[in-house]
Each structure stands twice: as structure tokens, then as C-alpha cells.
Backbone bond lengths (Angstrom), bond angles and torsions (degrees), N, CA, C in turn:
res aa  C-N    CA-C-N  psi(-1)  N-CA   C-N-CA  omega(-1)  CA-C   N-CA-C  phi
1 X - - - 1.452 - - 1.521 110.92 -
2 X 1.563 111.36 -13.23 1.693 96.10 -166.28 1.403 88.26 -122.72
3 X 1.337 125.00 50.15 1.682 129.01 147.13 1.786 135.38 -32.67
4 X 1.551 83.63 -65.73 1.544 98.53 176.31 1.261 95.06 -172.69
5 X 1.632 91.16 92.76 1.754 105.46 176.17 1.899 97.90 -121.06
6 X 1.514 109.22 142.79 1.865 91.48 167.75 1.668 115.89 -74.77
7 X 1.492 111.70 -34.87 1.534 122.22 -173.02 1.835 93.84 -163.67
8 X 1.025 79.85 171.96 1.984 101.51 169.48 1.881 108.73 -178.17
9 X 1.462 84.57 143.85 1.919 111.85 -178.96 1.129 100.35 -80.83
10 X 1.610 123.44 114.10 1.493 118.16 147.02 1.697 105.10 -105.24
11 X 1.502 90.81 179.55 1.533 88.78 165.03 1.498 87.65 -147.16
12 X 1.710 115.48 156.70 0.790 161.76 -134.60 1.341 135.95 -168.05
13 X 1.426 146.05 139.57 1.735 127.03 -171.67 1.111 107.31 23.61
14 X 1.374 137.56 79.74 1.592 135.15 -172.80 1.549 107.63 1.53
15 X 1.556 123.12 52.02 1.299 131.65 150.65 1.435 117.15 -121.95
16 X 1.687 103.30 171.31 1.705 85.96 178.12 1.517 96.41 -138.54
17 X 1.217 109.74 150.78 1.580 117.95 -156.66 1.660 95.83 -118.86
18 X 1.813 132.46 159.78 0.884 110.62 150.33 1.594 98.37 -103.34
19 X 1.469 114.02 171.04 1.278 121.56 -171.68 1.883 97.08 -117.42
20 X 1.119 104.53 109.11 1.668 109.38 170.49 1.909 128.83 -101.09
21 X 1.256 124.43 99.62 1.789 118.49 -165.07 1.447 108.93 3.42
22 X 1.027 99.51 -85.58 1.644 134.36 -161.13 1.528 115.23 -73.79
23 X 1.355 103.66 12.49 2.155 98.74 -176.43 1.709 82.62 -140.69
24 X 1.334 101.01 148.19 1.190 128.33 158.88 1.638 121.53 -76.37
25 X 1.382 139.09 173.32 1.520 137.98 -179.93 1.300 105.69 -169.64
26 X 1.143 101.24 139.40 1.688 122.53 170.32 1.551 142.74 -79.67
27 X 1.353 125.90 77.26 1.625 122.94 -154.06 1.407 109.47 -101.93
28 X 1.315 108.48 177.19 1.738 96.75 163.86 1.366 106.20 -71.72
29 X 1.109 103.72 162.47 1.606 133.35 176.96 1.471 108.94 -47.16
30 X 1.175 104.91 125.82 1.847 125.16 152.99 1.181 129.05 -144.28
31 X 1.152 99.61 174.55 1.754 95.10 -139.74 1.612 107.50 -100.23
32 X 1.450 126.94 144.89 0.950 136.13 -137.76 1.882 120.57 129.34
33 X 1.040 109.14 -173.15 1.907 119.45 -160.51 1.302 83.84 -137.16
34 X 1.575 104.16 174.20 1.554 117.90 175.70 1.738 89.68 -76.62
35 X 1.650 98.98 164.64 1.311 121.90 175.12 1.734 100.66 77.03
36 X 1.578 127.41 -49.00 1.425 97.04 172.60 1.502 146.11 -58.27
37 X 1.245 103.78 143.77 1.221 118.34 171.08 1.424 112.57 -59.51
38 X 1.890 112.69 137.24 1.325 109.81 172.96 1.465 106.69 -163.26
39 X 2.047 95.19 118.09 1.371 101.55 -146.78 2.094 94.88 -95.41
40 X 1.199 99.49 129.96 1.492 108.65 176.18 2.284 111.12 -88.88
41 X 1.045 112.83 101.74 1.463 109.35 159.82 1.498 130.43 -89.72
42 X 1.292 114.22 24.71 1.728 130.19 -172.12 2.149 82.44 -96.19
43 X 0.900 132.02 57.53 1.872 121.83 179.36 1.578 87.00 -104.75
44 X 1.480 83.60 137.73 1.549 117.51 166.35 1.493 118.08 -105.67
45 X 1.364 116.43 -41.85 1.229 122.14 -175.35 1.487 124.87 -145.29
46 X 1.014 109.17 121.16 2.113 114.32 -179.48 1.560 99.21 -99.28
47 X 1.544 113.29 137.40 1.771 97.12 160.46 1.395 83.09 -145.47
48 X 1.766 86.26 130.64 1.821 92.98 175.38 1.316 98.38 -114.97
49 X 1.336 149.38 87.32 1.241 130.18 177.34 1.532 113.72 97.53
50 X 1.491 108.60 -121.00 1.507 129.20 166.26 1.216 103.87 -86.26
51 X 0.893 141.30 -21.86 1.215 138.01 -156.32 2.267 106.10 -111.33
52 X 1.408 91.26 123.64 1.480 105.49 -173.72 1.352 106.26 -127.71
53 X 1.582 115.57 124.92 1.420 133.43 -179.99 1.129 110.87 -83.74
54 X 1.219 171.72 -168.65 1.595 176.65 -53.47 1.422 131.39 45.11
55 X 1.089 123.95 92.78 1.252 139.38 -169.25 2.156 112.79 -68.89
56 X 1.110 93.06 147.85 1.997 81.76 -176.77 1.683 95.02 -140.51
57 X 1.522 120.91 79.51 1.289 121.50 -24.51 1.675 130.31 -68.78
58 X 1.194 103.64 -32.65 1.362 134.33 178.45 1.440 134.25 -84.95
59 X 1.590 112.87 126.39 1.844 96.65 -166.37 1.472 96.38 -88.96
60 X 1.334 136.51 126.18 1.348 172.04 171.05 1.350 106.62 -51.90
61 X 1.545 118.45 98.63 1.482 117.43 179.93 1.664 125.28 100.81
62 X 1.433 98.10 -11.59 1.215 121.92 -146.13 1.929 102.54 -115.05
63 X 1.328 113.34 101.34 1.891 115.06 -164.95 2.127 96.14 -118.58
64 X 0.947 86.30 -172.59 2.374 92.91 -157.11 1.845 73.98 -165.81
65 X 1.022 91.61 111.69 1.580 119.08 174.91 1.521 112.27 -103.34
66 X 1.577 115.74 111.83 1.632 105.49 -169.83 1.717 84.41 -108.71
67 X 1.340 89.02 -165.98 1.424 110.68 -170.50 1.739 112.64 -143.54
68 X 1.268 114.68 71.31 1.530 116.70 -175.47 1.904 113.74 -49.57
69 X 1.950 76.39 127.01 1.261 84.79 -167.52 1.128 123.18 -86.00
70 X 1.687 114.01 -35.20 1.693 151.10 162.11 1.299 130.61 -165.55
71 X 1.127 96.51 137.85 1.419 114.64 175.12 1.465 131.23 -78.31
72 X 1.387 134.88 104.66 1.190 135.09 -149.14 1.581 112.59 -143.23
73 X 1.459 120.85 166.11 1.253 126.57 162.22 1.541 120.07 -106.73
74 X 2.045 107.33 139.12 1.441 84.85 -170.67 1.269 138.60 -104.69
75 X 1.088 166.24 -28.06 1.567 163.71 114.28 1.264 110.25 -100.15
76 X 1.021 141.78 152.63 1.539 136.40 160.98 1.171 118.15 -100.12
77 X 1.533 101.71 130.35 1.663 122.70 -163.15 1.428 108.73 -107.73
78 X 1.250 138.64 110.62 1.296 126.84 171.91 1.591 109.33 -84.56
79 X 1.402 88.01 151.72 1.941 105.97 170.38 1.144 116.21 -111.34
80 X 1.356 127.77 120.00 1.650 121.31 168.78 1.199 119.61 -112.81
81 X 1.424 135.69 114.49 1.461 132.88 173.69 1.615 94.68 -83.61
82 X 1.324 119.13 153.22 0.969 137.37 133.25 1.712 125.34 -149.85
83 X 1.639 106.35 158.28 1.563 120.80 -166.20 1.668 96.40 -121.24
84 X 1.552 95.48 117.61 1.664 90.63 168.68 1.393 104.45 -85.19
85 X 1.710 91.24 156.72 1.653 114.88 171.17 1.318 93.61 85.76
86 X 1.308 120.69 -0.29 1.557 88.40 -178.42 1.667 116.42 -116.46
87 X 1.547 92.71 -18.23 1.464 103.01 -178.09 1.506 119.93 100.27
88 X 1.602 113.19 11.01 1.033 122.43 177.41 1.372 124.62 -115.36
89 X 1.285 102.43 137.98 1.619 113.93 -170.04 1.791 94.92 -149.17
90 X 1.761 97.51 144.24 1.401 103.82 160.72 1.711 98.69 -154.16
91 X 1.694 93.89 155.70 1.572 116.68 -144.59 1.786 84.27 -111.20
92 X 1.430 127.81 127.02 1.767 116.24 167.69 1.516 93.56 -130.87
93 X 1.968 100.68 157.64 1.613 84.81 -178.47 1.865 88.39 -126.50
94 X 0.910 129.80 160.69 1.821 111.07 -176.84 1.898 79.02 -154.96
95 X 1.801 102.70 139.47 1.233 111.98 148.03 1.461 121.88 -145.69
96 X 1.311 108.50 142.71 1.713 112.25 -148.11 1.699 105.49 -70.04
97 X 0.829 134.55 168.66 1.163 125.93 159.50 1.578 116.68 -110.70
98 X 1.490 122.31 118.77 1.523 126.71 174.31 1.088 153.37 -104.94
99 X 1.010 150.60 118.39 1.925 140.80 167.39 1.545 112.38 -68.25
100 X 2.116 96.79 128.62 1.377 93.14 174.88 2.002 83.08 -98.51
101 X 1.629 89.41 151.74 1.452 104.10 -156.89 1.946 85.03 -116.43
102 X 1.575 113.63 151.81 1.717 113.04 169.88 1.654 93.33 -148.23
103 X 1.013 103.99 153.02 1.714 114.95 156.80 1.356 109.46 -61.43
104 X 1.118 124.10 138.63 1.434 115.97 176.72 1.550 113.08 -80.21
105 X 1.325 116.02 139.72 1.396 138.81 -157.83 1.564 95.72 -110.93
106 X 1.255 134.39 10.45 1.469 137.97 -159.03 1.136 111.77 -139.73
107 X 1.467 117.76 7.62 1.641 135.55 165.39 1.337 120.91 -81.98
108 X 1.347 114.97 1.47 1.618 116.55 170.17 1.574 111.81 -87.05
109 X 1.503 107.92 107.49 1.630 123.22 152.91 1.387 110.97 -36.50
110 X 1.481 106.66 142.86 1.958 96.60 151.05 1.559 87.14 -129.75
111 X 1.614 100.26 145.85 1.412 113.09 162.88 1.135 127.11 -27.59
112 X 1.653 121.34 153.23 1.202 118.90 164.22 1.273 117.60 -86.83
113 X 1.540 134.84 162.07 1.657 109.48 -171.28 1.843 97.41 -91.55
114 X 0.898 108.73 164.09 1.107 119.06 -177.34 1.787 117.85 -71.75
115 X 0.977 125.88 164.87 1.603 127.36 -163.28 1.606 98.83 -116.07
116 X 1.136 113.92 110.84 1.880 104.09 -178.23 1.348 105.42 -115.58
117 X 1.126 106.21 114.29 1.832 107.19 172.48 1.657 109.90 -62.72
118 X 1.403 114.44 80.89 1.879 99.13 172.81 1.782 93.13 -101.65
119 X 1.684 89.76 156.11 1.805 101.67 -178.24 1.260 85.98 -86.30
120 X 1.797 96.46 152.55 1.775 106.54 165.15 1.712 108.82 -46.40
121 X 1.649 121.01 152.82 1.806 97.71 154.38 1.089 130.22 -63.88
122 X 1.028 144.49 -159.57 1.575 130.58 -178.03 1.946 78.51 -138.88
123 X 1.401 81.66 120.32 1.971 92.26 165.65 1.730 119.35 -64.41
124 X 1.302 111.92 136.00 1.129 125.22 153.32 1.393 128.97 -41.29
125 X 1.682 116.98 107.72 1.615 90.98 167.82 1.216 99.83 -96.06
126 X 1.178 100.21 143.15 1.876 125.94 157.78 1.308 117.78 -118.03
């Protein structure tokens, strides 16, 4: 599916990402190691050129194969509630856990060489 696409919309963690060849992106976490493959069928949108796909919601048949690059945690964000007058405060610390996601760059074939029937030469006697 990712031949010769310019970008395409998936969604993902009830988010939606665009997916560009050549850039990597950051989603929630799925499961898998670096180097696996992990094929998403949630696509909204293909644009190859002139040509634009549109999903209602979803394009039908239609999967965006990434290639996890690493698995990581992402900044840590603290939360603080506090209530005046009352004397209450509480301190939370939460960090997400993520996949950096790439198109795979390792989908290029090379030809097979071709098979040529040549006859042996036939030696010279001298």
C-alpha cells in the first residue's frame, strides 16, 4: 500500500496522525519491539498526486504499514489540584508511554538478474 503514496490519515489511540514517506511520528504505544512491522487499517485518507482517496469513515480494504522505530517514554507532566481555604493540595506525576512510528524504507525490491541462455564457445583447434 505505501508504493507511491504523497501522505495518508490514519487514526490511531482515538487520534489521527498524518503519515509522511520520509518523517517519522509519535503515537501511543503498540505493541511490538523496534524493527516490527505494524499494520494500521483505521485510513481515512490516501493522496497520491491528483489522485485523493476519502474514507466514509474508513477506506475499505485499504492498511499503512509502519515500521516501529522505538519504544519510549514521553516527558513528564505534573498535575496539581488545589482547593483554596481548605488546605488542600495534591501533587500527580504521569508519563505517557510511546511509539516512534516510520514508513518502512526497506520495501524496495531489486530485480532479479535475468537468465540468458548463451552456448559455451566452441574452442579452436590448432
Amino acid at each position: 500500500m505505501t508504493q507511491s503514496m504523497d501522505f495518508a490519515i490514519i487514526e490511531t489511540g482515538g487520534k489521527q496522525y498524518k503519515v509522511v514517506p520520509e518523517k517519522s511520528l509519535e503515537i501511543e504505544k503498540v505493541d511490538g519491539k523496534a524493527g516490527d512491522m505494524v499494520s494500521f487499517d483505521k485510513v481515512l485518507l490516501i493522496a497520491d498526486g491528483e489522485n485523493v482517496e476519502i474514507g466514509t469513515p474508513y477506506l475499505e480494504g485499504k492498511t499503512i504499514d509502519l515500521e516501529i522505530v522505538e519504544q519510549k517514554r514521553g516527558k513528564k507532566i505534573r498535575i496539581l489540584r488545589f482547593k483554596a481555604k481548605s488546605r488542600h493540595r495534591r501533587r500527580q506525576g504521569h508519563r505517557q508511554s510511546l511509539s516512534k512510528v516510520a514508513l518502512s524504507s526497506n520495501k524496495k525490491t531489486t530485480p532479479t538478474p535475468k537468465k540468458t541462455s548463451q552456448k559455451p564457445k566452441a574452442k579452436s583447434a590448432q
